[in-house]
N, C-alpha and C positions, 0 to 999 in steps of 0.2 A: 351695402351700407344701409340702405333704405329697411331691409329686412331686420338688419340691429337695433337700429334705433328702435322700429315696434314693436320687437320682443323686449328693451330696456325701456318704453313707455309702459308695454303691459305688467312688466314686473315693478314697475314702481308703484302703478294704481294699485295692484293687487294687495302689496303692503300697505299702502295708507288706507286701501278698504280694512282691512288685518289689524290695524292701529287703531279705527275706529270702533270695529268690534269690540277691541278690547276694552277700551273707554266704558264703552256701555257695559258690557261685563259688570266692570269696575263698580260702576254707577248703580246697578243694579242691586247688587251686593250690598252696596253702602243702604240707597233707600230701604231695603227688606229689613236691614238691620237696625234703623232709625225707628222706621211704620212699629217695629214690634216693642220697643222699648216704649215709647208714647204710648202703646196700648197697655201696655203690660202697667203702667203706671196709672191709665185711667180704670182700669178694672179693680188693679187692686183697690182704689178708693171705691168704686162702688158696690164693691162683694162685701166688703168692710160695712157701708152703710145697711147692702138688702139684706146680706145672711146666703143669698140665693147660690143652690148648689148648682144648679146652671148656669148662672152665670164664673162660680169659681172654675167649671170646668169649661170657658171660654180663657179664664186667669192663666190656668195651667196650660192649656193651647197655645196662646201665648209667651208664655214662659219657654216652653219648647219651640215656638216658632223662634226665639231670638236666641238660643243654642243653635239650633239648626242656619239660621243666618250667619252667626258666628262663624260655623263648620263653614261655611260655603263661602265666607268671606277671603277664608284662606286657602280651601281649595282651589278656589276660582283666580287666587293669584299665584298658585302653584301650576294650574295647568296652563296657565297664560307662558309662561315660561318655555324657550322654545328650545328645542331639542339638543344637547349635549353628547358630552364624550360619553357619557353613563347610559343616558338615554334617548338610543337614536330616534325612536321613533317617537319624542316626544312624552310630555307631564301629561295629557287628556283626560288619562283613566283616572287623575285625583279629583274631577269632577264625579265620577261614577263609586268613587270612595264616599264621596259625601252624602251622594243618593244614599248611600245603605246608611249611615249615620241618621241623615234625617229619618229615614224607614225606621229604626232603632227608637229613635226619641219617639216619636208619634206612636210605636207601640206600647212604647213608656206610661204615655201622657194618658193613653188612651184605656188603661188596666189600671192605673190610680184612680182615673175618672169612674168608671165600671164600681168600683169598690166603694166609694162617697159614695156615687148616687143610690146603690144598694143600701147603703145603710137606711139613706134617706126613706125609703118606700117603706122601711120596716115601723120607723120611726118620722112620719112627715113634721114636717118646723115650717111656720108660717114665713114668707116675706115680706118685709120691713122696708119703705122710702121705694118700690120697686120703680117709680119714674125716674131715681136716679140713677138705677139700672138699666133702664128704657133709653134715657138718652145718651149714655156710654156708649148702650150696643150702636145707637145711630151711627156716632162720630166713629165707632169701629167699622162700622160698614162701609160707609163712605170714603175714609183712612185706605181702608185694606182694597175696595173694587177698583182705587188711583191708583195703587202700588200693581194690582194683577194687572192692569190694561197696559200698564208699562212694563212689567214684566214677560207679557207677549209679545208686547214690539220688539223687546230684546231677544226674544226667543226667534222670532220670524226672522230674523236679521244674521243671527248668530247660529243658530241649532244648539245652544248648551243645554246639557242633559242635567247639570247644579242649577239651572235658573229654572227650567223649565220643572224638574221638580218642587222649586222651592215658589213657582208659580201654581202648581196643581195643588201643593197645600194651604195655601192662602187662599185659592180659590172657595177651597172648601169652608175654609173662615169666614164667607159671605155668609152662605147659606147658615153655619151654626149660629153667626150672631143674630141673624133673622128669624131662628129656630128659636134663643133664647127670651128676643120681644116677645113671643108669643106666650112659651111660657110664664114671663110674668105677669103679661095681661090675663091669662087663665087663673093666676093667682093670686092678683090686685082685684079681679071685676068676680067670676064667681064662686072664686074661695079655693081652687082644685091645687090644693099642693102638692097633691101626688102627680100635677104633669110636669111641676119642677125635675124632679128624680127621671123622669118617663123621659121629659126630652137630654136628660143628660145622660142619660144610656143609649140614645141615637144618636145623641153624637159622636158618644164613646166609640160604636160600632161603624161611625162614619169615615173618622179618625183610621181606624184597623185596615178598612179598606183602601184608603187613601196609601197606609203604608206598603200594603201586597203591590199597589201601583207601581210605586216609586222604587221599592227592592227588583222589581221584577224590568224594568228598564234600565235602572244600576246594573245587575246580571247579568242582561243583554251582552253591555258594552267588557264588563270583566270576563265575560267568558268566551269574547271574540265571536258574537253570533254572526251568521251570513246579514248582509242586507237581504230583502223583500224580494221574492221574487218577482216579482215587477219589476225593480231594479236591478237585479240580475238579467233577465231577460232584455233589458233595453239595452244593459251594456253587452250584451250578447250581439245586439242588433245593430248597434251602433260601430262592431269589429268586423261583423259581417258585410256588412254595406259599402267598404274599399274592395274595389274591382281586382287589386292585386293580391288579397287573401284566401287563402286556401281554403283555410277551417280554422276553428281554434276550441282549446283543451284548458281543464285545467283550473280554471276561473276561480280565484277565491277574494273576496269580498271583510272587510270588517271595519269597526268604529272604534275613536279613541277620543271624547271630547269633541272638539268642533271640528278634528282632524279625520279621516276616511283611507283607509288603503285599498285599494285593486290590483292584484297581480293575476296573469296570463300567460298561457304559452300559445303564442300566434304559428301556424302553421302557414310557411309560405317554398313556392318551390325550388326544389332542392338546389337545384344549376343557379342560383341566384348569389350573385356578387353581394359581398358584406356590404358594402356601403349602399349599396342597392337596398338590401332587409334592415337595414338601419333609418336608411328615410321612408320605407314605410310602416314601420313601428313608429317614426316620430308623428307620421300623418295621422295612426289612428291615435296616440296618446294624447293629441290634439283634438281630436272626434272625443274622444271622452271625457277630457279635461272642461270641453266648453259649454254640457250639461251636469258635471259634476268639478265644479271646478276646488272643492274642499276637498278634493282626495288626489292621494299620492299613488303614479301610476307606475307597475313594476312590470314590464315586458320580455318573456323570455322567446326567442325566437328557434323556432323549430323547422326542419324540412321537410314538407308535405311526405304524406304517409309512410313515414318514420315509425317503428312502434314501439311504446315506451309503458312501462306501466306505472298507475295513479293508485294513490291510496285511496282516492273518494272519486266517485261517479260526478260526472259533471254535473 
């Protein structure tokens, strides 16, 4: 009885940790998509007043950052969604649907941007009232480095691959709105309009980069990559290390959202009673569950040196 009840305390924590997660999700979602509407709104009025193509293509960043929160607002309560008749192994990967989205838009944003600032270098245009552009970018700095630093708490907490992208693109909105002070002090104090254009084709190409990031960990997760070998290797170590294990085969690893699977074929010896290979399959899923407790563990049990053949080398 004693042993019930602790596996019914631990399953109960584990959901209201799972509850709370999601909260934040939630939360997360919601701030990204609030922060970019107030910015989107304070820029537009200061592009309006400076004329500055650097600071439009902070406008336009914006403008895609609150598409892409959009995208992730709904994702994020799609993969929240826990696994059904349809889909047993769970919504996750609509997280990894919206990394490419965001990826998508920021190439967008980022080749409009590219295209203005070009013109500009050809044809430079003075800016106009630039301290009202000056103290925008502040309140955008400031706005957006509140919204990342909480965006990483929810990422530390959670592992969402939607936050955690939609945290790397904002991050990068520090540095361009810091990028765009600059430029208008170059072209408030000694006249250099041409580094208006200059800095908005670095952030264009900051922008592109940002997007290779976010496609390329979206990818990951839609093309079922292995974990890390480090991570492989410990869960390696961690099956090895019960005294009644023989060996084990077979190991494949992958990610879906904040969800994880592991499957294995444990080798143990042959003369051994089912109920016997059954409570040591549960001991090690226990061994593995209590360093990776986000993944779902699939155990197939084998009898030592059996010989089977694998499509993929361990």
């Amino acid at each position: 009885m004693e042993d019930g009840k602790s596996v019914s305390l631990a399953s109960g924590s584990s959901r209201e940790s799972g509850d709370a997660e999601a909260r934040l999700m939630r939360l997360a979602t919601y701030a990204s998509t609030l922060t970019a509407t107030l910015l989107i709104a304070a820029k537009l009025a200061a592009w309006i007043a400076t004329g500055s193509v650097s600071l439009l293509s902070t406008l336009i960043d914006s403008a895609l950052d609150l598409a892409a929160s959009a995208l992730n607002l709904m994702a994020v309560r799609q993969a929240l969604q826990p696994a059904d008749h349809e889909h047993r192994f769970g919504h996750g990967k609509a997280e990894a649907l919206a990394g490419l989205g965001q990826a998508a838009f920021i190439v967008g944003s980022g080749g409009l941007l590219m295209v203005e600032a070009s013109g500009r270098l050809v044809h430079p245009e003075p800016v106009t009232h630039g301290e009202w552009g000056i103290a925008v970018m502040v309140f955008s700095i400031l706005a957006t480095f509140a919204l990342v630093a909480f965006q990483r708490r929810v990422v530390a907490r959670t592992k969402s691959l939607a936050i955690s992208a939609d945290s790397l693109h904002y991050a990068g909105d520090v540095a361009i709105n810091a990028s765009v002070i600059i430029s208008l002090l170059l072209a408030m104090g000694p006249g250099w309009t041409i580094a208006d254009p200059i800095f908005a084709i670095a952030i264009g190409i900051w922008l592109m980069i940002n997007a290779v990031q976010i496609a390329r960990g979206a990818l990951d997760t839609l093309m079922d990559r292995e974990l890390p070998d480090s991570d492989r290797g410990r869960i390696r170590a961690l099956v090895l290390a019960h005294p009644e294990v023989a060996s084990m085969h077979d190991l494949r690893t992958r990610t879906s959202g904040r969800q994880g699977f592991i499957q294995l074929h444990l080798e143990l010896p042959a003369t051994l009673p089912l109920a016997e290979a059954h409570r040591i399959a549960d001991e090690v899923e226990a061994t593995i569950l209590a360093e990776y407790p986000r993944f779902e563990i699939i155990i197939h049990q084998d009898p030592a040196g059996s010989s089977e053949t694998h499509p993929l080398p361990d």
